[in-house]
C-alpha positions in Angstrom: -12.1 -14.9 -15.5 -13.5 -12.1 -13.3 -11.9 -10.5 -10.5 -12.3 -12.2 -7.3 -14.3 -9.5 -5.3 -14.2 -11.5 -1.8 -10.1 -11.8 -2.3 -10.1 -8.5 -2.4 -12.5 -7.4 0.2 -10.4 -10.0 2.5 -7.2 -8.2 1.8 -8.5 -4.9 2.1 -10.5 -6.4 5.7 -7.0 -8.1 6.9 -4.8 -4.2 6.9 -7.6 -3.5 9.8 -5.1 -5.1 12.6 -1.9 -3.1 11.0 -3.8 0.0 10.3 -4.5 0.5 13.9 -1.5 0.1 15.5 0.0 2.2 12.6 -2.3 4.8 13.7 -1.1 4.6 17.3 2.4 4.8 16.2 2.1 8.0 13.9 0.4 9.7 17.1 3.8 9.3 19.0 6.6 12.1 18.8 9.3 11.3 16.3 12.1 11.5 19.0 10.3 8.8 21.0 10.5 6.9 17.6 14.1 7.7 17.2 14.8 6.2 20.3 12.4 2.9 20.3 14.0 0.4 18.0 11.6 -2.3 18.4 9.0 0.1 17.7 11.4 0.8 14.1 11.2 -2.5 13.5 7.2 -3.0 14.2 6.8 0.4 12.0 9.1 -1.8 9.2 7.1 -4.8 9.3 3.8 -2.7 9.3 4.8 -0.9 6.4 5.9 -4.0 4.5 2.5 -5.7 5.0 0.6 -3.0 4.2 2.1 -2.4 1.0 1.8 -5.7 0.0 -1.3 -6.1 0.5 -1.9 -3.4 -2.3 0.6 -5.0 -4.5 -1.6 -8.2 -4.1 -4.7 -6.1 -4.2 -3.1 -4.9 -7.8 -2.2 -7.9 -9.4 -4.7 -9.8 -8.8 -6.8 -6.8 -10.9 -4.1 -6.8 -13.6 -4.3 -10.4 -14.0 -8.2 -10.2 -14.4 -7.6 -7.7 -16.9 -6.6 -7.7 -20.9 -3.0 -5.6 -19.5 0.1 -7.0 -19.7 1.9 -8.2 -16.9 3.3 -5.8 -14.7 7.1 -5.1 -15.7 7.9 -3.7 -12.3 5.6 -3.5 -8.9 6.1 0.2 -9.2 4.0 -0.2 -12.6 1.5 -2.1 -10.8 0.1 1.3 -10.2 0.9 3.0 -14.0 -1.2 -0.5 -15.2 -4.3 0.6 -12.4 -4.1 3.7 -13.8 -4.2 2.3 -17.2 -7.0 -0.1 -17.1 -9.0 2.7 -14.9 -8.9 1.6 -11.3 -6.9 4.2 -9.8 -6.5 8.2 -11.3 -3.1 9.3 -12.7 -2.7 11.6 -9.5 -2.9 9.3 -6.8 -0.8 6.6 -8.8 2.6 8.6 -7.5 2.1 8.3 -3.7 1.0 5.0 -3.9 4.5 4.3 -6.1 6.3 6.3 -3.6 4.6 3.5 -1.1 6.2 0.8 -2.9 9.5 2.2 -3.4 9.8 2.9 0.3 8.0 -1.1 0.6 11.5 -2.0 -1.6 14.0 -0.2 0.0 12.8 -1.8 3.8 12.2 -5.2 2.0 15.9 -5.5 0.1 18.1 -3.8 2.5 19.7 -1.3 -0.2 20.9 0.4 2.3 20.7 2.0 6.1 16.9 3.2 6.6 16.8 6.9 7.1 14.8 6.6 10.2 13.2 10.4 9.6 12.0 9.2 6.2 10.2 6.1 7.6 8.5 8.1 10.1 7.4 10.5 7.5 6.2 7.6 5.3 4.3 6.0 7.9 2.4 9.1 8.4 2.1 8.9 4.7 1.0 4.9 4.6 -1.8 5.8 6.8 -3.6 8.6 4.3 -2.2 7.1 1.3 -3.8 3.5 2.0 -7.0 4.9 3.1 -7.1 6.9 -0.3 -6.1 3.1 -1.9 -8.8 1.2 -0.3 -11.4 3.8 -0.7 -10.7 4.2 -4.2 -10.3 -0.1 -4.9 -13.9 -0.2 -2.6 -15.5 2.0 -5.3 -14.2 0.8 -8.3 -15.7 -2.8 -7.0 -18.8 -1.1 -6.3 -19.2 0.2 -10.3 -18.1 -3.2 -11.4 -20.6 -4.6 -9.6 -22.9 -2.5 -10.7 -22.4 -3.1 -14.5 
């Protein structure tokens, strides 16, 4: 079975909505973050869709493909990297992405409110670089 090109495309076109308001919310200072915890929450919520969306972007690929099963969501990414979706050196920040997507999703711990700025920041550069690189790799499969 093939990948499902319009799944993916529909992903990719529903991170519009959470991409701009991540956008607005990078431009702000991080002491008006500091102080704003609804807008730490929004940010949390943000981040966690976001990175999903590239989890679900990613297995959906792996399970179109002759890889194994993911043993981890961080391998998601080694298996992308594997199977030629992604390069080796954008594989780390988009595991860093779903570390961080972990830690806000299972509560390890007390959120380091500095770090989640920071990776927001990240998020935004980091899921363009995703989505640009998922967009072309459609494009050559199309293509052969």
């Amino acid at each position: 079975m093939a990948v499902n090109s319009d799944f993916l495309k529909e992903k990719l076109v529903y991170s519009k909505k959470y991409i701009e308001r991540l956008k607005r919310i990078i431009e702000i200072s991080e002491k008006e973050f500091l102080d704003d915890f609804s807008l730490q929450l929004e940010s949390e919520r943000i981040f966690e869709v976001i990175s999903q969306l590239m989890l679900d972007i990613c297995t959906h690929i792996i399970a179109h493909s002759s890889e194994t099963p993911p043993s981890t969501y961080s391998d998601c990414m080694n298996k992308l990297v594997d199977i030629g979706v992604i390069k080796e050196e954008d594989s780390n920040n988009f595991i860093n992405i779903i570390k961080m997507r972990n830690l806000l999703v299972h509560q390890y711990g007390i959120i380091n409110l500095e770090i989640l700025f920071t990776s927001l920041k990240m998020l935004d550069s980091d899921f363009e670089k995703f989505k640009a690189t998922i967009l072309s790799w459609m494009k050559k499969l199309k293509q052969s």
